[in-house]
VOPAGU-2260 file (C-alpha; in pm, 1 decimal, decimal comma):
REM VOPAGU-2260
SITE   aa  ch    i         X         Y         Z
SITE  UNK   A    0       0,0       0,0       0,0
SITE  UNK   A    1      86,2     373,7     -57,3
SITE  UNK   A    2     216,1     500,6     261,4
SITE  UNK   A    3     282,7     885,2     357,3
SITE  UNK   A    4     488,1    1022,4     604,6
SITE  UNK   A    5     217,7    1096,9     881,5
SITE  UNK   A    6     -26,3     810,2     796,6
SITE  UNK   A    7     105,9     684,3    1097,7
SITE  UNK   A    8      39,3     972,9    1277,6
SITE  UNK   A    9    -341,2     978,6    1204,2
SITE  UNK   A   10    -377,7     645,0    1256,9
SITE  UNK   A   11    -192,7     668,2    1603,6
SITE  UNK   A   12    -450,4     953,4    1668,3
SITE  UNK   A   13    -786,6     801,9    1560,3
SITE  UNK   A   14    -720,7     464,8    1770,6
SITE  UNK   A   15    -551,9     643,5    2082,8
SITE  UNK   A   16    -850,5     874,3    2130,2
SITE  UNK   A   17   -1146,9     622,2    2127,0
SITE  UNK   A   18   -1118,8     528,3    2461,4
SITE  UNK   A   19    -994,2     817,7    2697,7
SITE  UNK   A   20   -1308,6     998,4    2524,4
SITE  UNK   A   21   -1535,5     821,0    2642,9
SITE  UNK   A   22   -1389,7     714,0    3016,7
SITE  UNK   A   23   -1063,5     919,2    3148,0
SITE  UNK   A   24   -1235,8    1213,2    3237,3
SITE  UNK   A   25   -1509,4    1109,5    3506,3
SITE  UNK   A   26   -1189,1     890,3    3696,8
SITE  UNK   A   27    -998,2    1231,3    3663,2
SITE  UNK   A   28   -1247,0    1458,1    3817,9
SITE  UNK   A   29   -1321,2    1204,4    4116,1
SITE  UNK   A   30    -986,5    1158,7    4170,1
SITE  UNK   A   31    -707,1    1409,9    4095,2
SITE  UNK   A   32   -1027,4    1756,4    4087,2
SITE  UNK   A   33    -821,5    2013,4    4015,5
SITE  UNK   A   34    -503,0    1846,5    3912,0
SITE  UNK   A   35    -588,1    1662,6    3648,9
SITE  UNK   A   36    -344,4    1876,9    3426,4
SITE  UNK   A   37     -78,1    1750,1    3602,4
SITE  UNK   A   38    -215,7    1371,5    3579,3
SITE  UNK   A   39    -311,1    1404,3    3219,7
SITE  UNK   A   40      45,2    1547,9    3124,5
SITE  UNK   A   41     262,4    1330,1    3358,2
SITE  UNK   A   42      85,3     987,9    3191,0
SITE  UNK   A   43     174,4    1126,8    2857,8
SITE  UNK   A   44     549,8    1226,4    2962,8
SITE  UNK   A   45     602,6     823,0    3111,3
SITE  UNK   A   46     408,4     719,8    2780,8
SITE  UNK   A   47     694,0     846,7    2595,7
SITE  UNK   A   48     948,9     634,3    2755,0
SITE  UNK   A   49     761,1     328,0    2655,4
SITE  UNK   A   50     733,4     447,9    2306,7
SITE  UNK   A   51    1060,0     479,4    2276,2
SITE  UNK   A   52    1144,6      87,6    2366,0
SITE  UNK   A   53     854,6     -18,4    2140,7
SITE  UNK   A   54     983,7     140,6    1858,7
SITE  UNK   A   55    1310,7      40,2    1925,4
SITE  UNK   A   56    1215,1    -328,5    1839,3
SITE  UNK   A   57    1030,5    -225,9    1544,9
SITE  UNK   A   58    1303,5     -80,5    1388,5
SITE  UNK   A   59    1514,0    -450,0    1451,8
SITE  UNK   A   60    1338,2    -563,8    1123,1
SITE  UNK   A   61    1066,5    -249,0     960,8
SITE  UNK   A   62     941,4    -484,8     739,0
SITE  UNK   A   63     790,2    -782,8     951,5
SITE  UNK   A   64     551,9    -746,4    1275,6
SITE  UNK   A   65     699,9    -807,3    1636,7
SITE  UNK   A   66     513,5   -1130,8    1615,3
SITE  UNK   A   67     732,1   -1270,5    1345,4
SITE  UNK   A   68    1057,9   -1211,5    1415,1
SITE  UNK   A   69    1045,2   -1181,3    1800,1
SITE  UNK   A   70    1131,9   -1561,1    1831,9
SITE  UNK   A   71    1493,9   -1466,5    1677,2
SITE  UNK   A   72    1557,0   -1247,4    2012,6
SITE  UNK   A   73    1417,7   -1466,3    2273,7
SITE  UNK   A   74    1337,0   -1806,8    2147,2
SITE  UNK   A   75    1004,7   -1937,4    2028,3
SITE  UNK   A   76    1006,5   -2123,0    2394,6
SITE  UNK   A   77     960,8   -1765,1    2572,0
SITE  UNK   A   78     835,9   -1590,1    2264,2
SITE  UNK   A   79     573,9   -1823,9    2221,8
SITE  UNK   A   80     369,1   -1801,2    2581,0
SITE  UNK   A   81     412,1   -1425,5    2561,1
SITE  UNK   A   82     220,0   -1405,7    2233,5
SITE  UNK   A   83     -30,5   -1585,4    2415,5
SITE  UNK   A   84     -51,1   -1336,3    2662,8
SITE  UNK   A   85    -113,9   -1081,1    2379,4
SITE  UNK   A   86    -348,0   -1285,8    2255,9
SITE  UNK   A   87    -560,7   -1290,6    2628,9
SITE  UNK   A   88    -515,1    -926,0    2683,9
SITE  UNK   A   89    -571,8    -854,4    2358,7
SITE  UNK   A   90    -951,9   -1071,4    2263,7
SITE  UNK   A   91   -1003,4    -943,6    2706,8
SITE  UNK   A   92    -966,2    -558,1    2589,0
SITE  UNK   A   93   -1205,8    -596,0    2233,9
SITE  UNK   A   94   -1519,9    -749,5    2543,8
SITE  UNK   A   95   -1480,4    -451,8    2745,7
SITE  UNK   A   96   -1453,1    -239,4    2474,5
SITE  UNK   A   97   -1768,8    -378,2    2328,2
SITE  UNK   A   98   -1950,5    -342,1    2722,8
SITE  UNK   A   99   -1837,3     -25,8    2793,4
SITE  UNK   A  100   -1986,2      92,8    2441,2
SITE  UNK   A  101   -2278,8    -101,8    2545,0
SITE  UNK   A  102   -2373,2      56,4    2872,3
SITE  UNK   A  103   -2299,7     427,6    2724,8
SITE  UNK   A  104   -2561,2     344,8    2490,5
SITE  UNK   A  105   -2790,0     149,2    2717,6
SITE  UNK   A  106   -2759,9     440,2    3001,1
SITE  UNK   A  107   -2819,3     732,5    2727,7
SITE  UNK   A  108   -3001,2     619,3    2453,8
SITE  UNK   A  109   -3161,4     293,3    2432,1
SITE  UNK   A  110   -3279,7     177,5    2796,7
SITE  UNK   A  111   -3574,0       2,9    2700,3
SITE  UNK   A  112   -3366,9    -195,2    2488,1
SITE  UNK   A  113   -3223,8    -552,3    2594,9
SITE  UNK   A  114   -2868,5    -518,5    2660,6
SITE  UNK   A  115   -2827,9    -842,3    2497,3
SITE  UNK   A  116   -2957,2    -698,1    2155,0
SITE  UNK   A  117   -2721,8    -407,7    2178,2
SITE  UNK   A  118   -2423,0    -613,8    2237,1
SITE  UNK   A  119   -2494,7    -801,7    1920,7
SITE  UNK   A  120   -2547,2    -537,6    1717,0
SITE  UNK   A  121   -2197,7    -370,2    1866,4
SITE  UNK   A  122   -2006,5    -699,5    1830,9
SITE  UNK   A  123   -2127,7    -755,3    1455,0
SITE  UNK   A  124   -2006,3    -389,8    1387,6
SITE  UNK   A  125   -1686,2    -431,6    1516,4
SITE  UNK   A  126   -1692,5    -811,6    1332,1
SITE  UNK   A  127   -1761,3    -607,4     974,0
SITE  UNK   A  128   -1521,8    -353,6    1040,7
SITE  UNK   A  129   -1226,1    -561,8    1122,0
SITE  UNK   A  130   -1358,8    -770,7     789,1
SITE  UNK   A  131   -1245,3    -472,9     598,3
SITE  UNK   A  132    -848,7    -507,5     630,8
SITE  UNK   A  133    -592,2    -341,9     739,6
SITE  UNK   A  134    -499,7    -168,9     442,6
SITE  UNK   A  135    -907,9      20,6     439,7
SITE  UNK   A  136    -866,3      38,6     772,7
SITE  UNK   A  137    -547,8     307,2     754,7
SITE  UNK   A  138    -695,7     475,5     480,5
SITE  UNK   A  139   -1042,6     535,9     677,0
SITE  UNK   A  140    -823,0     694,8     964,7
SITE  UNK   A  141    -692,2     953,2     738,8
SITE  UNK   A  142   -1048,3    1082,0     694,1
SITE  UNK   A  143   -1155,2    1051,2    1054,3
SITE  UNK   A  144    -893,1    1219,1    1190,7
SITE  UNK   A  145    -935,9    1562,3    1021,7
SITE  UNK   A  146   -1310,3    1509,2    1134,4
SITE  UNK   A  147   -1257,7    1455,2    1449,8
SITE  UNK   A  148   -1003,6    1663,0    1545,4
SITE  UNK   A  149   -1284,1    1982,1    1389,2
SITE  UNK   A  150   -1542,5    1834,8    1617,1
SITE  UNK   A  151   -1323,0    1806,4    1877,5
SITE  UNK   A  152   -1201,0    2246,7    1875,3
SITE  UNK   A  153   -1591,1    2348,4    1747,3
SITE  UNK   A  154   -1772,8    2161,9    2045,6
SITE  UNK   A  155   -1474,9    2315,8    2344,3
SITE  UNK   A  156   -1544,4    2634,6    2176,1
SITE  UNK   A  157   -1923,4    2587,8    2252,7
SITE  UNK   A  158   -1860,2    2430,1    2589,1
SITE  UNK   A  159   -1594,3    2728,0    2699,3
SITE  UNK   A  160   -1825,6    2951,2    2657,0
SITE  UNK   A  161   -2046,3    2925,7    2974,2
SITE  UNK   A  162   -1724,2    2782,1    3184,7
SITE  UNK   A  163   -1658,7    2946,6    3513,2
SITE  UNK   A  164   -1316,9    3066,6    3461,8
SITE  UNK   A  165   -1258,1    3176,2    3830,3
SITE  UNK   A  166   -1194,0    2821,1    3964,7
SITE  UNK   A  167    -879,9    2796,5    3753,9
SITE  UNK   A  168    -736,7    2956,9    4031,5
SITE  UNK   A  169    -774,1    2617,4    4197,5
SITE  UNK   A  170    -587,7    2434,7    3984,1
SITE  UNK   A  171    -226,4    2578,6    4100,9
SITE  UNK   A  172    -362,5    2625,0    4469,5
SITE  UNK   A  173    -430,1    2244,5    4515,7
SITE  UNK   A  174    -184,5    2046,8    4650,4
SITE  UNK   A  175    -284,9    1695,6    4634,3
SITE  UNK   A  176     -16,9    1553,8    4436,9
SITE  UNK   A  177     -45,9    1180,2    4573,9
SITE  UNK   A  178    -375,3    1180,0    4381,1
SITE  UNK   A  179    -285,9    1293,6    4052,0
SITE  UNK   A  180      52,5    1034,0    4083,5
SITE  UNK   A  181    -168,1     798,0    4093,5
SITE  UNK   A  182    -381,2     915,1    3821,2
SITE  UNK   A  183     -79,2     982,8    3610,8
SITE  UNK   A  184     -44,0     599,2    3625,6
SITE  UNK   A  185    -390,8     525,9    3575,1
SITE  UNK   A  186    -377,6     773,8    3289,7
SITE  UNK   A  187     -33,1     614,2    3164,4
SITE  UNK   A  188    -275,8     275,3    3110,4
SITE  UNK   A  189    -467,4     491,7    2880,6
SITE  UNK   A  190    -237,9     668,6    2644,3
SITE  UNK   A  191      17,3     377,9    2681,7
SITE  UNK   A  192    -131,2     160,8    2407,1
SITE  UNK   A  193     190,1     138,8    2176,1
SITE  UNK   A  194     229,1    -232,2    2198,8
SITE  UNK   A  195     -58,7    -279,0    1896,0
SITE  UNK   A  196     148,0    -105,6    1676,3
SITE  UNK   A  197     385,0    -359,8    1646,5
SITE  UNK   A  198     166,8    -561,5    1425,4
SITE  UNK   A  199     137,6    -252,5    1170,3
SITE  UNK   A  200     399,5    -397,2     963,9
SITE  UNK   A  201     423,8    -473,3     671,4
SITE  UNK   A  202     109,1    -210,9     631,7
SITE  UNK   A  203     312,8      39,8     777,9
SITE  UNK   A  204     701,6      61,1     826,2
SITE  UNK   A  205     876,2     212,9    1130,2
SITE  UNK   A  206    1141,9     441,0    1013,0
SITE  UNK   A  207    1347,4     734,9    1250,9
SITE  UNK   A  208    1051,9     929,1    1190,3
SITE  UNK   A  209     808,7     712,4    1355,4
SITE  UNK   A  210     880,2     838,5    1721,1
SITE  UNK   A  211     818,1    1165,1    1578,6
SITE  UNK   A  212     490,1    1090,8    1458,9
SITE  UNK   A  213     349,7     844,4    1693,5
SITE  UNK   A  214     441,9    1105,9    2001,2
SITE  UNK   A  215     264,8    1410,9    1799,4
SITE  UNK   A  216     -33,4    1104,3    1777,8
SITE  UNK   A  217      -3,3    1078,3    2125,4
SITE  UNK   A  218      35,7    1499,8    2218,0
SITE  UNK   A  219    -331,4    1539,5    1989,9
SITE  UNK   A  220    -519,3    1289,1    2225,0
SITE  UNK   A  221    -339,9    1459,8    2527,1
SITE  UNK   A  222    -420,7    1829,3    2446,4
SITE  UNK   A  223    -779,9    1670,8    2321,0
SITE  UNK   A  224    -822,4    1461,7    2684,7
SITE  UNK   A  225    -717,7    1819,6    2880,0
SITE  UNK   A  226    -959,9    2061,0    2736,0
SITE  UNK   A  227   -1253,2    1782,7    2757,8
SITE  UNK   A  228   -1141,4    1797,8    3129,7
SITE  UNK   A  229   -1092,0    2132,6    3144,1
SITE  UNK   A  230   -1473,4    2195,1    2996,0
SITE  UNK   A  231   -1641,2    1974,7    3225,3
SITE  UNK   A  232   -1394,9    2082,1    3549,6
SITE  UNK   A  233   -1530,9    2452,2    3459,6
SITE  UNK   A  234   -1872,7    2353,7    3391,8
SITE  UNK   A  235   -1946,9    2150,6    3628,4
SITE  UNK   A  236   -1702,7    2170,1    3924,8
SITE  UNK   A  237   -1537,8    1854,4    4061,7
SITE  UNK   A  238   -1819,0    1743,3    4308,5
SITE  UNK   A  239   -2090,2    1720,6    4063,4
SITE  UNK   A  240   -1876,4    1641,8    3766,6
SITE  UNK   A  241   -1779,1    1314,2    3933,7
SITE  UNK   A  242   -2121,2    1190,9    3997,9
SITE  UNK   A  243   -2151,2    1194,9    3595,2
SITE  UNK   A  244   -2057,7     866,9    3414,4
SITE  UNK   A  245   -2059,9    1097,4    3060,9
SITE  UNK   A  246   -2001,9    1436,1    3171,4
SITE  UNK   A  247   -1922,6    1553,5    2793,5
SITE  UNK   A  248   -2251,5    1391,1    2699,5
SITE  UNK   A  249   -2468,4    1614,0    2978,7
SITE  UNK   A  250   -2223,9    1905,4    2852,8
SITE  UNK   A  251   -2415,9    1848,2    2556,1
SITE  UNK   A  252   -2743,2    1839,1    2650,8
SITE  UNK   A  253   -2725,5    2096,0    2857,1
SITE  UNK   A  254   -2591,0    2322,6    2551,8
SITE  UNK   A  255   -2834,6    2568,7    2343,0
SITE  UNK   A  256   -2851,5    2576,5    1976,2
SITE  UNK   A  257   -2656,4    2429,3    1747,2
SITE  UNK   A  258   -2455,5    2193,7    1997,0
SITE  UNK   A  259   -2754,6    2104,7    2167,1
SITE  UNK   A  260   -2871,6    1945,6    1872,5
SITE  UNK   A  261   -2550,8    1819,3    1761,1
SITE  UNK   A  262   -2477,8    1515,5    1995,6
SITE  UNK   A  263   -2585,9    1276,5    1718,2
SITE  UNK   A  264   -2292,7    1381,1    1514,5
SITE  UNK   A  265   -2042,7    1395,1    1819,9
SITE  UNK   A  266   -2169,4    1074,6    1916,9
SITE  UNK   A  267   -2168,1     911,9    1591,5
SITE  UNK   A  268   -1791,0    1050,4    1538,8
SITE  UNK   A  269   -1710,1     878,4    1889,6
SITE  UNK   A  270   -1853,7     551,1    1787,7
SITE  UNK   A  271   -1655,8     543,1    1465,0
SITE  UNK   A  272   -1331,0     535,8    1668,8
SITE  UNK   A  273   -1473,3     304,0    1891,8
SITE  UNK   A  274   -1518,5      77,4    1629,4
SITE  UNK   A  275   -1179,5     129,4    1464,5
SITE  UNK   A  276   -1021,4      60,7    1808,6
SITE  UNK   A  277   -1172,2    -277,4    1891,6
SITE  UNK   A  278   -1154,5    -372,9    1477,9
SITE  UNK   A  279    -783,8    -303,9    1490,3
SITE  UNK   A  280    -766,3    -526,4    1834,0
SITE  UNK   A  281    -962,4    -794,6    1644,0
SITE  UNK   A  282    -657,6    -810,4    1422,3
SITE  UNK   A  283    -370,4    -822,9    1677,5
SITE  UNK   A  284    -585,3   -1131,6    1804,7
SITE  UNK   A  285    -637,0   -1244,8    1496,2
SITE  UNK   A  286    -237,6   -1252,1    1394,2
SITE  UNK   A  287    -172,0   -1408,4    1753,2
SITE  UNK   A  288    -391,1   -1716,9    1722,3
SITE  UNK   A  289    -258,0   -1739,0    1368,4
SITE  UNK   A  290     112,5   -1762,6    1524,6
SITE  UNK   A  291       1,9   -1997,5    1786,0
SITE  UNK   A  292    -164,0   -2271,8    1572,8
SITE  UNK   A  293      54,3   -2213,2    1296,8
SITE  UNK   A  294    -270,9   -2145,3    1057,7
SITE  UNK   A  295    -201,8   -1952,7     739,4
SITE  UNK   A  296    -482,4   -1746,5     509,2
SITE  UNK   A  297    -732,1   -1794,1     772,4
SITE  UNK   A  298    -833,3   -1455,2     840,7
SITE  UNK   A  299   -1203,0   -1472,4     796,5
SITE  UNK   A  300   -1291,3   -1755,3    1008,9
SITE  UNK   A  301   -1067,1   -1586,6    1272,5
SITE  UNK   A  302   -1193,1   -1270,0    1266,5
SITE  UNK   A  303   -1511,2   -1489,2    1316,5
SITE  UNK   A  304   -1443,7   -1667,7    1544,4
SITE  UNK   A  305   -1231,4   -1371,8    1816,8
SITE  UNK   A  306   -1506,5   -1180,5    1751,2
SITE  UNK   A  307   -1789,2   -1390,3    1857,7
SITE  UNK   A  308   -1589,7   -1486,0    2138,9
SITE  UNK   A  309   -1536,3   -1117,2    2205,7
SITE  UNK   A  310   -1946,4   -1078,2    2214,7
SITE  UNK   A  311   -1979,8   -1354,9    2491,8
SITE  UNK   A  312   -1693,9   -1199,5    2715,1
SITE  UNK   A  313   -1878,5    -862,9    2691,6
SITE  UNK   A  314   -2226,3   -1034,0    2778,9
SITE  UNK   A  315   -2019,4   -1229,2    3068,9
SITE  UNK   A  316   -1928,5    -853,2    3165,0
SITE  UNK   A  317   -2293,2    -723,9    3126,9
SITE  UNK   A  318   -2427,5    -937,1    3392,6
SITE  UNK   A  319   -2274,6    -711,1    3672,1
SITE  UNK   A  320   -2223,8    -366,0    3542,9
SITE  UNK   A  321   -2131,8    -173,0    3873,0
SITE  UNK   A  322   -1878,0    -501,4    3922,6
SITE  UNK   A  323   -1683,1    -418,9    3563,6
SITE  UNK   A  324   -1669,2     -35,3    3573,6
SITE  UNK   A  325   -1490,4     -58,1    3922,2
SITE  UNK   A  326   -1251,6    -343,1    3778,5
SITE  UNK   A  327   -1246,0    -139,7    3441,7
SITE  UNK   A  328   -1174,0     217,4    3655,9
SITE  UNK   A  329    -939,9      21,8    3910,8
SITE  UNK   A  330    -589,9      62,7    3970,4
SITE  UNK   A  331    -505,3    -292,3    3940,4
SITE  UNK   A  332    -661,9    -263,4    3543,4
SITE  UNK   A  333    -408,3     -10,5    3501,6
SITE  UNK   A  334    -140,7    -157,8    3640,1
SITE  UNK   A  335    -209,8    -479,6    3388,5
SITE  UNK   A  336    -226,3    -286,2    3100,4
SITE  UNK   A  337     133,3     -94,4    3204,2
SITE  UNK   A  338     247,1    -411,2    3259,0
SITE  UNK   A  339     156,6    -517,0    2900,0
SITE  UNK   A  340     343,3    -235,5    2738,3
SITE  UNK   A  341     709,4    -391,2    2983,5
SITE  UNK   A  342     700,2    -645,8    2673,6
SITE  UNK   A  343     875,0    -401,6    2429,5
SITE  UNK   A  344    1154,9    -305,1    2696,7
SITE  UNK   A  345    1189,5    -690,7    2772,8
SITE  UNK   A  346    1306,4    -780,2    2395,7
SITE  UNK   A  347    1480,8    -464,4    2351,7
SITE  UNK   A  348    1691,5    -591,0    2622,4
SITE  UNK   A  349    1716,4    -932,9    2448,6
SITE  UNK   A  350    1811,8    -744,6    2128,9
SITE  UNK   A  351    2080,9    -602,1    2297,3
SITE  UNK   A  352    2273,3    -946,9    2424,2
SITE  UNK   A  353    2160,5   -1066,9    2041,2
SITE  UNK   A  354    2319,4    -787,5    1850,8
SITE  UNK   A  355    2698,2    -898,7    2085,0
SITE  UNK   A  356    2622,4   -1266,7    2001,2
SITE  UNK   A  357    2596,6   -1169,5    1627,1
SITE  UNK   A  358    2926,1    -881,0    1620,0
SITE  UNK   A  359    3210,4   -1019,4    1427,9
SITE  UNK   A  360    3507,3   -1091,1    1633,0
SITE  UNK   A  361    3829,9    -815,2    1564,2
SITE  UNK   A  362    4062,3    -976,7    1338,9
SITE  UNK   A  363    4415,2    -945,2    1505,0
SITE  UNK   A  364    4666,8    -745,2    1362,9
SITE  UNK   A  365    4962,5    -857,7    1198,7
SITE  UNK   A  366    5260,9    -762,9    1395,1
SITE  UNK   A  367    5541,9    -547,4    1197,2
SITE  UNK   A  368    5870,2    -607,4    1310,1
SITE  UNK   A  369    6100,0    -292,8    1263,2
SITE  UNK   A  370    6381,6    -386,3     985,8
């Protein structure tokens, strides 16, 4: 496929934002308040360092995924049960992404609806989506982006606009930093998803620009996460705000004229990259099982087959709501999916004792004797 130099950029974008959209911001204002700033831009600053590592082992071969040539630095013995582990976090993360989706829509628009029904419908989406390709799939980011990223600035411009600017005071007066440390972590979880983008390849090549562009990826969805927080922080205040599940959704409603009417479109725009995210999860499963059982030109039945699998872990999830949002919200979540993105750094450091096995030994040098 034709690739430009900040494909991977938009692409970054459009999958990193779908999920602290939807479900960073009312953890933020019940935790951190008023220093969410700090939390927001302290999880992107650690994020870094793990991009860094994970890009580091793309660039040991650009053309191949992690997946295929990560045997060559570890051995299939260890690389083998870590795929696997890719492979459970991986088909774990496309359920609750399929849930969560499921109770916004349940909660907001379609309670008289069974949640069973919805989570069919969702699942399917996701099913056709990822039954696309990759290749569609990178070319659709490159128009969502540039619509998002409008709808994000136009509806903060609307929102600003009846913000109570006087309690910004109260974000440099607060000194709870132990909260918004931990936040910082729990935000790290969110805008620490760099692992997936070792299966880009061959779709998309790592080069010395790709730090470049995957960290401006991850700088749009910071700056767009902060002034969502911002607007519903100055809106709202911290005590009610955190009694919301959706504060940008009753931002909406609560909004005269033409952004009172818009929500459709924001919504719609939201479940787009919702979609995206959990299609492009439905491959990194898909190329994991395919590694495991050795299976070649099976992509259809495996999209299948992860993806119905997908729907019943999301209707095992459904049966206690309150039960998965606290697991979903709780530190120990975060700390898994941190843990997930230690892979990179753990073959990077293999790379480094393969790249002394494989350096030539100095030749010795003749000796001269003087005549």
């Amino acid at each position: 496929m034709r690739n430009t130099p900040w494909q991977l950029f938009r692409f970054g974008f459009v999958y990193l934002n779908a999920i602290p959209t939807g479900f960073l911001i009312s953890p933020l204002l019940w935790n951190s308040a008023y220093l969410g700033w700090a939390s927001i831009l302290g999880g992107y600053a650690m994020s870094l360092v793990f991009l860094w590592f994970t890009l580091k082992v793309g660039l040991w071969d650009p053309r191949k995924p992690w997946i295929d040539f990560g045997s060559a630095l570890v051995s299939k013995w260890i690389h083998f049960p870590v795929v696997a582990l890719v492979f459970f976090w991986s088909i774990n993360y496309i359920g609750m992404d399929i849930e969560g989706f499921t109770l916004f829509f349940d909660t907001n628009y379609m309670r008289e609806s069974p949640q069973w029904f919805i989570l069919l419908i969702v699942g399917l989406v996701v099913v056709v989506t990822a039954r696309w390709g990759m290749e569609t799939m990178i070319y659709i980011s490159d128009g969502l982006f540039l619509v998002i990223v409008v709808a994000i600035v136009s509806m903060n411009m609307f929102f600003f606009k009846e913000a109570h600017f006087d309690m910004m005071i109260a974000m440099v007066r607060h000194h709870n930093y132990g909260s918004a440390l931990m936040d910082s972590l729990f935000c790290l979880s969110f805008f620490a998803e760099w692992l997936v983008f070792l299966f880009l390849a061959p779709y998309i090549q790592f080069n010395k620009k790709s730090f470049r562009n995957l960290a401006a990826a991850g700088l749009l969805v910071t700056i767009a996460v902060f002034l969502q927080w911002a607007s519903a922080l100055l809106n709202f205040g911290p005590y009610l705000g955190r009694e919301m599940q959706y504060p940008l959704v009753e931002l909406m409603r609560a909004a005269s004229g033409f952004l009172g009417n818009s929500d459709p479109l924001i919504i719609g725009l939201w479940s787009s990259s919702m979609f995206f995210h959990s299609a492009f999860l439905i491959h990194v499963s898909v190329r994991c099982l395919a590694k495991l059982l050795n299976l070649k030109q099976m992509d259809g039945p495996l999209i299948a087959i992860i993806g119905g699998t997908a729907i019943v872990i999301a209707f095992q999830y459904s049966q206690n709501p309150l039960l998965f949002l606290q697991n979903f919200n709780s530190f120990g979540m975060a700390m898994f999916f941190i843990f997930m993105e230690l892979i990179p750094i753990f073959y990077w450091v293999a790379s480094l004792f393969h790249k002394r096995k494989r350096r030539p030994k100095p030749r010795p040098k003749p000796d001269h004797k003087p005549a």
